[in-house]
ZADO-1210 file (C-alpha; in nm, 4 decimals, padded with zeros to 6 digits):
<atoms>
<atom x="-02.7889" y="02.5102" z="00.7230" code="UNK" pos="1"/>
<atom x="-02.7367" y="02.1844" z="00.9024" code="UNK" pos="2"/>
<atom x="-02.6568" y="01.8652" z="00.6829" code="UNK" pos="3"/>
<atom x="-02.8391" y="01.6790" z="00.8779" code="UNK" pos="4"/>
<atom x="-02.5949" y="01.3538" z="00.9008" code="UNK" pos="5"/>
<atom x="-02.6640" y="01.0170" z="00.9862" code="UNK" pos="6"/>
<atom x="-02.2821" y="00.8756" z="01.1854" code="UNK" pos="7"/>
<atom x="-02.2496" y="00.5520" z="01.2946" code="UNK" pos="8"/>
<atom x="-01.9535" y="00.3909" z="01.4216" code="UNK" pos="9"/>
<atom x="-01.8277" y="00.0982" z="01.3663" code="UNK" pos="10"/>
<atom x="-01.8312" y="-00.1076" z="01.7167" code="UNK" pos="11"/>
<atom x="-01.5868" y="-00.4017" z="01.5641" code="UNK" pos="12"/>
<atom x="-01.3433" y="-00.1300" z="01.5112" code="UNK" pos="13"/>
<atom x="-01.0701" y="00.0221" z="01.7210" code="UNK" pos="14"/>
<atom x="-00.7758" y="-00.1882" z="01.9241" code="UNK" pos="15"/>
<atom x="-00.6614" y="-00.4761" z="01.8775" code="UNK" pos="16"/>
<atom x="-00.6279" y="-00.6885" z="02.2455" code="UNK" pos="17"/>
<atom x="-00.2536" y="-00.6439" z="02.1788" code="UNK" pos="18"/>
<atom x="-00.2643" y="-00.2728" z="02.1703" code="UNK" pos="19"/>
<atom x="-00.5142" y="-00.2692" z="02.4401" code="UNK" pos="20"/>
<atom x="-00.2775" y="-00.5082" z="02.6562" code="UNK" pos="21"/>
<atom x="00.0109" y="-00.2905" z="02.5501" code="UNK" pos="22"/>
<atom x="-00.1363" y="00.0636" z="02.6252" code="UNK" pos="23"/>
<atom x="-00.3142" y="-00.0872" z="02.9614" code="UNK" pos="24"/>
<atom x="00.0647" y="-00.1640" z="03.0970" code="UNK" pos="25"/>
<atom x="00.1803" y="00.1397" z="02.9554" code="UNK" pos="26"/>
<atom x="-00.0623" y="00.3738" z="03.1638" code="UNK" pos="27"/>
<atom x="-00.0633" y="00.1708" z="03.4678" code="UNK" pos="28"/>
<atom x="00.3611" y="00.2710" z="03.4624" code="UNK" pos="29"/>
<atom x="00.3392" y="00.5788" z="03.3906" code="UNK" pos="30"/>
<atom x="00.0817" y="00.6530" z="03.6785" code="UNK" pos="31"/>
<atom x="00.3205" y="00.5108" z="03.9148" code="UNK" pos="32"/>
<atom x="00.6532" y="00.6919" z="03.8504" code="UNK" pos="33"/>
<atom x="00.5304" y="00.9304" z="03.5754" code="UNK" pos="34"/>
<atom x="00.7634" y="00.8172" z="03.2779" code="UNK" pos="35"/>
<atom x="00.8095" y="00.5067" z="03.0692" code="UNK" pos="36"/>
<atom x="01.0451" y="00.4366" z="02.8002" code="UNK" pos="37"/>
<atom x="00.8962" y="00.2440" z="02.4713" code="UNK" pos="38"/>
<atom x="01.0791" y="00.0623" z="02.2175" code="UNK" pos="39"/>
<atom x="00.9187" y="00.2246" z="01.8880" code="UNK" pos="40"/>
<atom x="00.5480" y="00.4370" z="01.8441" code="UNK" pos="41"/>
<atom x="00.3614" y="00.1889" z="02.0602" code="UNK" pos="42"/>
<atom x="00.1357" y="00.1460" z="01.8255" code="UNK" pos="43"/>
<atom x="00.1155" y="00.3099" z="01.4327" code="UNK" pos="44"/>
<atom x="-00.1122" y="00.6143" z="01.5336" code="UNK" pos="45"/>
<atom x="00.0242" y="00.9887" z="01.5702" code="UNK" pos="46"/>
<atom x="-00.2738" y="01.0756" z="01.7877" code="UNK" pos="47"/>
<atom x="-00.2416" y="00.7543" z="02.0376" code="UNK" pos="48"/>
<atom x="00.1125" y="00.8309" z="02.0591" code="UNK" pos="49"/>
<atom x="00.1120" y="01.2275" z="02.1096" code="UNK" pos="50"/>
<atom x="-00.1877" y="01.1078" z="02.4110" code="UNK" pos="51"/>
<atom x="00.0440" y="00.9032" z="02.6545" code="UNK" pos="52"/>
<atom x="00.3861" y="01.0916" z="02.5157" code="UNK" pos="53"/>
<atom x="00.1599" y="01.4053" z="02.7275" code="UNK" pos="54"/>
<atom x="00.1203" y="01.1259" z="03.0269" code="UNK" pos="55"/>
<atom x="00.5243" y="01.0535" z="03.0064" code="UNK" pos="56"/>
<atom x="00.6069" y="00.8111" z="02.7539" code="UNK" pos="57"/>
<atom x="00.9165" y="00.8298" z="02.6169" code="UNK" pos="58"/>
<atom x="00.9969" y="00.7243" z="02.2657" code="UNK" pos="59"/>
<atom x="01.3304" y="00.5208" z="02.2057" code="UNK" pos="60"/>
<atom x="01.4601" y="00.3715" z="01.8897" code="UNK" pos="61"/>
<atom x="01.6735" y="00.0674" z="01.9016" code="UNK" pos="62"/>
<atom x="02.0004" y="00.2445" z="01.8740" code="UNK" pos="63"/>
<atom x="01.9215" y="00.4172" z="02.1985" code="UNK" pos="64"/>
<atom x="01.8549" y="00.0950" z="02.4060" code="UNK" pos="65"/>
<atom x="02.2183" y="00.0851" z="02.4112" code="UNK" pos="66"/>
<atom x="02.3161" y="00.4100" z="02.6120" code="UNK" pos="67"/>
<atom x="02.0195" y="00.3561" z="02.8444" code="UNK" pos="68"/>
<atom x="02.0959" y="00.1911" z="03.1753" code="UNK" pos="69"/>
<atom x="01.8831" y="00.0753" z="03.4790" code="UNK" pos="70"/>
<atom x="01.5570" y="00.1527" z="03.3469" code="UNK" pos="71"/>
<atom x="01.2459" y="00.0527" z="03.2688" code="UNK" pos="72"/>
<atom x="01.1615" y="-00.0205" z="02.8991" code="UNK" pos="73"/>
<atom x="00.8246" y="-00.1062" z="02.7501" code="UNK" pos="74"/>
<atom x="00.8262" y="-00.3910" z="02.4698" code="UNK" pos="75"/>
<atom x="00.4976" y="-00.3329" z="02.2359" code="UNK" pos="76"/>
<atom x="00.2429" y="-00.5766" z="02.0880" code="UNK" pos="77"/>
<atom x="00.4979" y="-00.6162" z="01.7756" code="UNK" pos="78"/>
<atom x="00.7513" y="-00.8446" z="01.9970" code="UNK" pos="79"/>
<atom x="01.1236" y="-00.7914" z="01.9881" code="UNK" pos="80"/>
<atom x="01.4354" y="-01.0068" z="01.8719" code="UNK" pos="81"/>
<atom x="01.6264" y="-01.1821" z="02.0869" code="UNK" pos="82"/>
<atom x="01.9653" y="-00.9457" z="02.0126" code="UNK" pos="83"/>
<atom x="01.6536" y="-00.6966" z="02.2502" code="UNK" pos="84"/>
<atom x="01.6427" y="-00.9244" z="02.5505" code="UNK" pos="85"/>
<atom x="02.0288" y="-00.9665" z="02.5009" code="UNK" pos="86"/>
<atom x="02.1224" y="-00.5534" z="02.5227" code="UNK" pos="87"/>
<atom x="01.8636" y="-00.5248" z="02.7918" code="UNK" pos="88"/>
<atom x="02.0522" y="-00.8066" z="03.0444" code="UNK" pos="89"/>
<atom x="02.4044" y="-00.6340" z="02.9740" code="UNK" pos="90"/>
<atom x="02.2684" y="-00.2735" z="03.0785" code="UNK" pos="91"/>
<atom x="02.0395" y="-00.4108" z="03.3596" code="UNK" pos="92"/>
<atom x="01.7390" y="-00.2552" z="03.1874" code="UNK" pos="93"/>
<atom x="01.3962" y="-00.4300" z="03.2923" code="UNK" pos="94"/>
<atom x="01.1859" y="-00.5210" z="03.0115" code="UNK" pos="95"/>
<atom x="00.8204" y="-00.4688" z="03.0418" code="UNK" pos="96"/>
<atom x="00.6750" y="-00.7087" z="02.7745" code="UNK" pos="97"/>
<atom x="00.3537" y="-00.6333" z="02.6287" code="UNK" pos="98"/>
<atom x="00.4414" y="-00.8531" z="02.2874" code="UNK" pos="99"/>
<atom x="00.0709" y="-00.9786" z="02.1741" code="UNK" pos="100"/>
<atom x="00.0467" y="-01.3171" z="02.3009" code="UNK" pos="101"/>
<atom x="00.0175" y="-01.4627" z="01.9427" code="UNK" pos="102"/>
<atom x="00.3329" y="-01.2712" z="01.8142" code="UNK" pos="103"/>
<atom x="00.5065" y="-01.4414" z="02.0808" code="UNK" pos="104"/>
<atom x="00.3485" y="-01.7814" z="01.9737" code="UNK" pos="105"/>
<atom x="00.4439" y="-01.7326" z="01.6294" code="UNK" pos="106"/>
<atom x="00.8323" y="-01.6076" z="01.7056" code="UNK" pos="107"/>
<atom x="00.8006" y="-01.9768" z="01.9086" code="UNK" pos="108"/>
<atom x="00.7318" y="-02.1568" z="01.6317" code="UNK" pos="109"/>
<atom x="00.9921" y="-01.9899" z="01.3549" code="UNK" pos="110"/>
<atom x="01.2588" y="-01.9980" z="01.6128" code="UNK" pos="111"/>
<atom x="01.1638" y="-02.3953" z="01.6201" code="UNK" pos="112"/>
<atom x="01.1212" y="-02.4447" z="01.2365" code="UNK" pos="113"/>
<atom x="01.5122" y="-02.2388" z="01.2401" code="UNK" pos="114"/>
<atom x="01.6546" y="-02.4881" z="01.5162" code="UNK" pos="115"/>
<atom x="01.5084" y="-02.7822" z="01.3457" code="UNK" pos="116"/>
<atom x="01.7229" y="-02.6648" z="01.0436" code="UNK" pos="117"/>
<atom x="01.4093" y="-02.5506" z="00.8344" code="UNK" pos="118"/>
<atom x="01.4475" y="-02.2892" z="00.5421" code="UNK" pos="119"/>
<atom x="01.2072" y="-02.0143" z="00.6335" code="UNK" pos="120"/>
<atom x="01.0150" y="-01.7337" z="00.4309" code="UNK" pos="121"/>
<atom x="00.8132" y="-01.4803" z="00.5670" code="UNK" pos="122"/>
<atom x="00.5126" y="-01.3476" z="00.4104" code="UNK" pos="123"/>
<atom x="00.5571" y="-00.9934" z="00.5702" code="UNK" pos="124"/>
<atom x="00.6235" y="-00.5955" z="00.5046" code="UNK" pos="125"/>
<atom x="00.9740" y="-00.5552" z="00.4846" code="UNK" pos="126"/>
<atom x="01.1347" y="-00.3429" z="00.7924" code="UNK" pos="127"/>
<atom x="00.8207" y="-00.3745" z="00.9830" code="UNK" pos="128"/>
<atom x="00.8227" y="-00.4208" z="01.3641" code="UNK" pos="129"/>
<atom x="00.6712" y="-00.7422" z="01.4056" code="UNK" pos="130"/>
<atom x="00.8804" y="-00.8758" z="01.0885" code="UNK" pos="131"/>
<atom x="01.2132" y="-00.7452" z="01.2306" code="UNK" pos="132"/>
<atom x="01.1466" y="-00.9651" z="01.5506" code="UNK" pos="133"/>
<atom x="01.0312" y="-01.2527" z="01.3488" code="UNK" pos="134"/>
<atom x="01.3192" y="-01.2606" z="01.1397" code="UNK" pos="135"/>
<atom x="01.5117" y="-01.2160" z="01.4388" code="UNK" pos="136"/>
<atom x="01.4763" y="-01.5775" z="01.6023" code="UNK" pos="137"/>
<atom x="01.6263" y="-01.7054" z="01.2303" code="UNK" pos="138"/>
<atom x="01.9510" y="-01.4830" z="01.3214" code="UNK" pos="139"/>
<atom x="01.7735" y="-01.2778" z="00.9619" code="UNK" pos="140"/>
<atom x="01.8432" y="-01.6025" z="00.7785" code="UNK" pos="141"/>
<atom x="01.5031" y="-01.6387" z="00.6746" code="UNK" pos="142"/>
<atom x="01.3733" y="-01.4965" z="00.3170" code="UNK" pos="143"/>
<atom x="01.1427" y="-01.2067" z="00.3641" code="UNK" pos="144"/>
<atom x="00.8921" y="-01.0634" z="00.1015" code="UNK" pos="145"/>
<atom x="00.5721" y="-00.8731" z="00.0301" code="UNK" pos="146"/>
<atom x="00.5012" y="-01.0151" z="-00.2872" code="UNK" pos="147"/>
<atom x="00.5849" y="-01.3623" z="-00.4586" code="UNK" pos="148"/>
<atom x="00.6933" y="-01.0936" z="-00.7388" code="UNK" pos="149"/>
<atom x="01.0018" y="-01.0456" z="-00.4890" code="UNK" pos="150"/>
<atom x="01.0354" y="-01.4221" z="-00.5276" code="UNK" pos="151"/>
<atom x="01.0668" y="-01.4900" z="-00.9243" code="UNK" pos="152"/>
<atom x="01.4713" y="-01.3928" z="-00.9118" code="UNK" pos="153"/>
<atom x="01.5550" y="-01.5406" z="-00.6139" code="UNK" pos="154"/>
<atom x="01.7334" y="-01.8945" z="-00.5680" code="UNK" pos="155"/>
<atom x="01.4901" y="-02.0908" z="-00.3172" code="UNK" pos="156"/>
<atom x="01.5403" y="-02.4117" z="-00.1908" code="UNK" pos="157"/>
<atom x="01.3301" y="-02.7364" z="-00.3018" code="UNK" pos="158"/>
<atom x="01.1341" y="-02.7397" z="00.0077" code="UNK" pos="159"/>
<atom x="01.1060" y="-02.4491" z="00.3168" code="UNK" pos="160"/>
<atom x="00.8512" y="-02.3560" z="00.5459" code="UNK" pos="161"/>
<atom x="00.6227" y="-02.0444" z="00.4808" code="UNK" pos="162"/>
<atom x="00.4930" y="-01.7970" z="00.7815" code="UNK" pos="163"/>
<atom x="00.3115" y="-01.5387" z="00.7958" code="UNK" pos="164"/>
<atom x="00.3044" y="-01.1734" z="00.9997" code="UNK" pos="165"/>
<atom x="00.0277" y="-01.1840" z="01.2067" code="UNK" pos="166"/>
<atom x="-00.1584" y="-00.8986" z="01.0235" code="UNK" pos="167"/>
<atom x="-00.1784" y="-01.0067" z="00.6326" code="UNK" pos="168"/>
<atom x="-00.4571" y="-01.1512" z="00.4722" code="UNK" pos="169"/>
<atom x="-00.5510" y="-01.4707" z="00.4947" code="UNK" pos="170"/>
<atom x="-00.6599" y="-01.5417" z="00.1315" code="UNK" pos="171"/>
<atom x="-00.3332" y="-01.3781" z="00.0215" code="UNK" pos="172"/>
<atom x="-00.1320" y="-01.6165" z="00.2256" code="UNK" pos="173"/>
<atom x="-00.3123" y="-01.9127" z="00.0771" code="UNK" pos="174"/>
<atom x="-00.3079" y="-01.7951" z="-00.3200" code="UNK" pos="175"/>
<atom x="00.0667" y="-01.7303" z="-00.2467" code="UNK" pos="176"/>
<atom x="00.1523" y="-02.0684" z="-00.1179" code="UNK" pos="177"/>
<atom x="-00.0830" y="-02.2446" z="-00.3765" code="UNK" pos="178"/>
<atom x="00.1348" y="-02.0369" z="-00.6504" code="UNK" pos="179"/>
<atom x="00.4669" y="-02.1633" z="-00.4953" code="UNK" pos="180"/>
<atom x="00.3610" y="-02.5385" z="-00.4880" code="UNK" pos="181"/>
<atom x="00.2413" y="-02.4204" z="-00.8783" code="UNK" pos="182"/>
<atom x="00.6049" y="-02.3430" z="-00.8995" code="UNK" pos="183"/>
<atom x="00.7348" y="-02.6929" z="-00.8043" code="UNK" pos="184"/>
<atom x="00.8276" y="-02.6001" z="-00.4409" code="UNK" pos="185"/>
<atom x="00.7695" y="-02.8067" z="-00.1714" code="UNK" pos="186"/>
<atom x="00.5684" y="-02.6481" z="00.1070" code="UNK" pos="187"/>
<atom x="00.4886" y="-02.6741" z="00.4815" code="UNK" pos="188"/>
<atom x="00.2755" y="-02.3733" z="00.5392" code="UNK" pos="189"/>
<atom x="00.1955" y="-02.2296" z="00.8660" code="UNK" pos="190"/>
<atom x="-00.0989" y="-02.0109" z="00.8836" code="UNK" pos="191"/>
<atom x="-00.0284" y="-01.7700" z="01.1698" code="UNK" pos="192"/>
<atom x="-00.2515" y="-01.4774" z="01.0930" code="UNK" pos="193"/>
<atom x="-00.4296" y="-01.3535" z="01.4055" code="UNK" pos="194"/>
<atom x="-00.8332" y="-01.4540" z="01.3785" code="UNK" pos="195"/>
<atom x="-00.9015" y="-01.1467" z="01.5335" code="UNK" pos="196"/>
<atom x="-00.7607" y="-00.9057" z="01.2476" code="UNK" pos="197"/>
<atom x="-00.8677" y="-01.1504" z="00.9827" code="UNK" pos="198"/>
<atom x="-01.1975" y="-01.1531" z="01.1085" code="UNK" pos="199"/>
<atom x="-01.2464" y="-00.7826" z="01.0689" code="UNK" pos="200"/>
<atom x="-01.1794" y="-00.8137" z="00.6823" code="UNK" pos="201"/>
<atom x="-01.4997" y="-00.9502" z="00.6903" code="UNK" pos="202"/>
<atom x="-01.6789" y="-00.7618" z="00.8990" code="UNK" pos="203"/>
<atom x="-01.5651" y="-00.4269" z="00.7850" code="UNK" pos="204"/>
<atom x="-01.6601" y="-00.5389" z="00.4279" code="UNK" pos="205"/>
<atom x="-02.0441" y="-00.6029" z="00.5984" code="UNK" pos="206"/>
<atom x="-01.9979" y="-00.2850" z="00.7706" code="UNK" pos="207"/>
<atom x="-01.9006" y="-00.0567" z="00.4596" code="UNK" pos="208"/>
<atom x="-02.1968" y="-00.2021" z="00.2514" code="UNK" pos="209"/>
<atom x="-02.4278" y="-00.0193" z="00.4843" code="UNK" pos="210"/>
<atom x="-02.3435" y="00.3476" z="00.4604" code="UNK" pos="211"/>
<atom x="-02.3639" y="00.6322" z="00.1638" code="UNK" pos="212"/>
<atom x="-01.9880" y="00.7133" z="00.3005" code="UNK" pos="213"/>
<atom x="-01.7536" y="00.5867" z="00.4758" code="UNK" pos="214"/>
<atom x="-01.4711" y="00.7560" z="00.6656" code="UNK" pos="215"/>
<atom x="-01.1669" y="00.4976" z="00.7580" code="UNK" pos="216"/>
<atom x="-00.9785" y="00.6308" z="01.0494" code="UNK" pos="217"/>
<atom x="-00.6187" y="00.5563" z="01.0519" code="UNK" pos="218"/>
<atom x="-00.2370" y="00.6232" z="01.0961" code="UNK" pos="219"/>
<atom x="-00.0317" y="00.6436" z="00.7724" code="UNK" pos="220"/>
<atom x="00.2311" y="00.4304" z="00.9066" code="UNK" pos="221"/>
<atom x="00.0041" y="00.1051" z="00.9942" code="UNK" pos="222"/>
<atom x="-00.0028" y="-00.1141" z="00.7528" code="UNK" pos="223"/>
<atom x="-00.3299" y="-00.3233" z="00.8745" code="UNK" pos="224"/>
<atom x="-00.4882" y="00.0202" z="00.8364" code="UNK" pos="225"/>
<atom x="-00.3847" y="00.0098" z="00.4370" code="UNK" pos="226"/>
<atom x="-00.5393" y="-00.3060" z="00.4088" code="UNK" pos="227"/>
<atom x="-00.8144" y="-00.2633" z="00.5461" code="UNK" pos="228"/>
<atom x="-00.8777" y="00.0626" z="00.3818" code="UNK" pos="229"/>
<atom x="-00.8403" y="-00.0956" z="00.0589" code="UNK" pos="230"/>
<atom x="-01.1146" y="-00.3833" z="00.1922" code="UNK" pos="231"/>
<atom x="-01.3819" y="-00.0593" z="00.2420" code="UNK" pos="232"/>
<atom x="-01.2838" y="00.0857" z="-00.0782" code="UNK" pos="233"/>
<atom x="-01.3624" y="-00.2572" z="-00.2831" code="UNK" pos="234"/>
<atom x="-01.7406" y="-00.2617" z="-00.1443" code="UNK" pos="235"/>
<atom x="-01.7986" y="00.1206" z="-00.1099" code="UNK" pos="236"/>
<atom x="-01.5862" y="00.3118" z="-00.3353" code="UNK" pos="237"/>
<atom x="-01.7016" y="00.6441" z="-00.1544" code="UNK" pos="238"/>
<atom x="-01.4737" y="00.5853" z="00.1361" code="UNK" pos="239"/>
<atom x="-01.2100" y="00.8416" z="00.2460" code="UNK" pos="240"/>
<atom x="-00.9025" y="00.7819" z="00.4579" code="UNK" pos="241"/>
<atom x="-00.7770" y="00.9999" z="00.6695" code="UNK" pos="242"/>
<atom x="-00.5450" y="01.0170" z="01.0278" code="UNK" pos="243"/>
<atom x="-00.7160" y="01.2996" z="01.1994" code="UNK" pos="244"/>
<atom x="-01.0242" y="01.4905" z="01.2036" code="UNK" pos="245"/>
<atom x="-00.8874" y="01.7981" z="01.1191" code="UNK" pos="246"/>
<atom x="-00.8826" y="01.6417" z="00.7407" code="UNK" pos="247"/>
<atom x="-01.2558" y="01.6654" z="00.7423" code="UNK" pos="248"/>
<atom x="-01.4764" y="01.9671" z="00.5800" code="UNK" pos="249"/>
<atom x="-01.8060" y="01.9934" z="00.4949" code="UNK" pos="250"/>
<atom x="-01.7811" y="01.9770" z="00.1594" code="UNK" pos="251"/>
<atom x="-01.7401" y="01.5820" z="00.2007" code="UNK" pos="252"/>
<atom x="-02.0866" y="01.5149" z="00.2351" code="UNK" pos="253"/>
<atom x="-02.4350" y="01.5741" z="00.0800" code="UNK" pos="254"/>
<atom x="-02.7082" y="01.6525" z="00.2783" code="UNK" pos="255"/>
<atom x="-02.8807" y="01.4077" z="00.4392" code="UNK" pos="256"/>
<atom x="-02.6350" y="01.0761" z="00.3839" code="UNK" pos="257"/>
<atom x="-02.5663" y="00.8323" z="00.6015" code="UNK" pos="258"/>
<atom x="-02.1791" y="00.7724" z="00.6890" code="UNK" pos="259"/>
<atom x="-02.0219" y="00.5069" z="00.8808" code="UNK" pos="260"/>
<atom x="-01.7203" y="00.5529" z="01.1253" code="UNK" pos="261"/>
<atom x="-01.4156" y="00.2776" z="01.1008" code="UNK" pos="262"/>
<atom x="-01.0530" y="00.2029" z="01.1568" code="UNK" pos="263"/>
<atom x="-00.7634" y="-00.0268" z="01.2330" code="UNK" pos="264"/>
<atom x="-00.6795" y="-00.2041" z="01.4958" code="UNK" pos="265"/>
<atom x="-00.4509" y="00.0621" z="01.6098" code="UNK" pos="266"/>
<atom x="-00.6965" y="00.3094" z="01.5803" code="UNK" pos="267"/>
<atom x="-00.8672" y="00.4486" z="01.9147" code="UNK" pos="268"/>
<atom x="-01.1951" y="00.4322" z="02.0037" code="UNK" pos="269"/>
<atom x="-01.1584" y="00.7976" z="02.1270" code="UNK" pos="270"/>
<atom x="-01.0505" y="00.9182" z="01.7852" code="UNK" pos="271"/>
<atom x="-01.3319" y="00.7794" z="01.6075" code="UNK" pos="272"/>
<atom x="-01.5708" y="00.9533" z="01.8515" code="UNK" pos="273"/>
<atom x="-01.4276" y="01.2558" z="01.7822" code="UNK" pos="274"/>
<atom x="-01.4592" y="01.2222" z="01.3787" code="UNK" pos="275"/>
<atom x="-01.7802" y="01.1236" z="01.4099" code="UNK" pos="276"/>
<atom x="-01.8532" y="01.4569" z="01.6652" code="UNK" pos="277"/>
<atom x="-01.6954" y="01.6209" z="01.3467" code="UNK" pos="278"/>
<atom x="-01.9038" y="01.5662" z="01.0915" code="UNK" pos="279"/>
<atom x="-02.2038" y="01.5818" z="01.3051" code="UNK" pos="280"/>
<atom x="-02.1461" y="01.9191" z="01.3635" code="UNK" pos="281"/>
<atom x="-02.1568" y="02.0254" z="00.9655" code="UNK" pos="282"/>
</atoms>
């Protein structure tokens, strides 16, 4: 007998306009000559990736850059360091850049705080894309953590500048740098998270409120997904993640609720129609 299931998605959900920008380029290559080379998953979702790896994209981690020669390499939203742009001119590789315009703002800025002689920490996850090419325009001089736990053995100086990755949460950003003035540091913070992710913390929070379940929709590896997982949980503690909809059965649901649909911003639109195809069909 049918469960009768109520599925709404969430319309807020789904890319990011850096994925979109990235994936847009991506596709519009790979029409053309039929292969594309990508520095790292394009974006942190298996599905996405296995969907334009069909159309030709090619998957290349850093250590390959340097054997490839005369060829056409996509940068993602994430942004590279400069040592990137630097291997790419030696081996006459063009670079098609699709770093998020405010990734690109933000490496501006810490590569300006660095040649103004600023000490730098980054509030970021450690060996994350974006980080890695943040930490880049300091030649990895600057101080990156995930915690201010990581901080409370570690020899800072009196006064340094604090960024952010573009992805984190705002209101952790703030407690930490009110806890490090606590601590007797002096602080120029820089608030560099992207309005567009932050505002979905919100949102998604309205969103979760609304539904007898919720199913979050995300890759494993992204770790805006985690967060804002954890965002759904706090207001509707009947929310399950999961990365495909082959994780879904029946025996999920009751009869009769009413679930809402969400993910990341790396999560496709098309992959959330197909979830919510899933469960209509129990």
């Amino acid at each position: 007998m049918a469960k009768n299931l109520q599925v709404t998605i969430d319309k807020e959900s789904g890319f990011c306009f850096g994925v979109v920008y990235a994936i847009d380029m991506a596709e519009e290559i790979l029409d053309q000559q039929g292969y594309l080379y990508c520095l790292g998953d394009i974006v942190h979702n298996d599905e996405e990736v296995a969907r334009l790896k069909a159309k030709g994209l090619r998957i290349i981690a850093h250590g390959d850059l340097q054997g490839l020669q005369n060829e056409k390499v996509l940068i993602r939203a994430h942004g590279e360091a400069p040592e990137t742009y630097k291997i790419a001119l030696e081996n006459n590789i063009t670079l098609i850049d699709a770093s998020c315009p405010v990734v690109l703002k933000l490496q501006n800025r810490i590569k300006t705080s660095h040649d103004d002689r600023e000490k730098i920490l980054i509030f970021g996850k450690h060996g994350h894309a974006e980080v890695i090419g943040l930490s880049g325009q300091t030649n990895n001089e600057a101080i990156v953590f995930q915690d201010i736990d990581e901080l409370d053995n570690v020899e800072l100086p009196h006064s340094f500048t604090l960024y952010s990755q573009t992805t984190k949460s705002v209101d952790r950003f703030y407690a930490i740098k009110d806890e490090l003035i606590r601590r007797g540091y002096q602080v120029k913070a820089n608030d560099t998270i992207c309005r567009q992710v932050s505002n979905r913390y919100e949102d998604l929070g309205t969103f979760a409120q609304q539904y007898d379940k919720i199913i979050f929709v995300s890759g494993k590896k992204s770790s805006n997904g985690k967060v804002l997982f954890d965002i759904c949980r706090q207001v509707n503690p009947n929310t399950v993640f999961i990365s495909d909809p082959a994780e879904l059965e029946p025996g999920l649901f009751s009869d009769n609720q009413t679930v809402g649909v969400c993910g990341a911003t790396s999560t496709p639109m098309w992959l959330m129609k197909k979830v919510k195809e899933t469960i209509e069909s129990y």
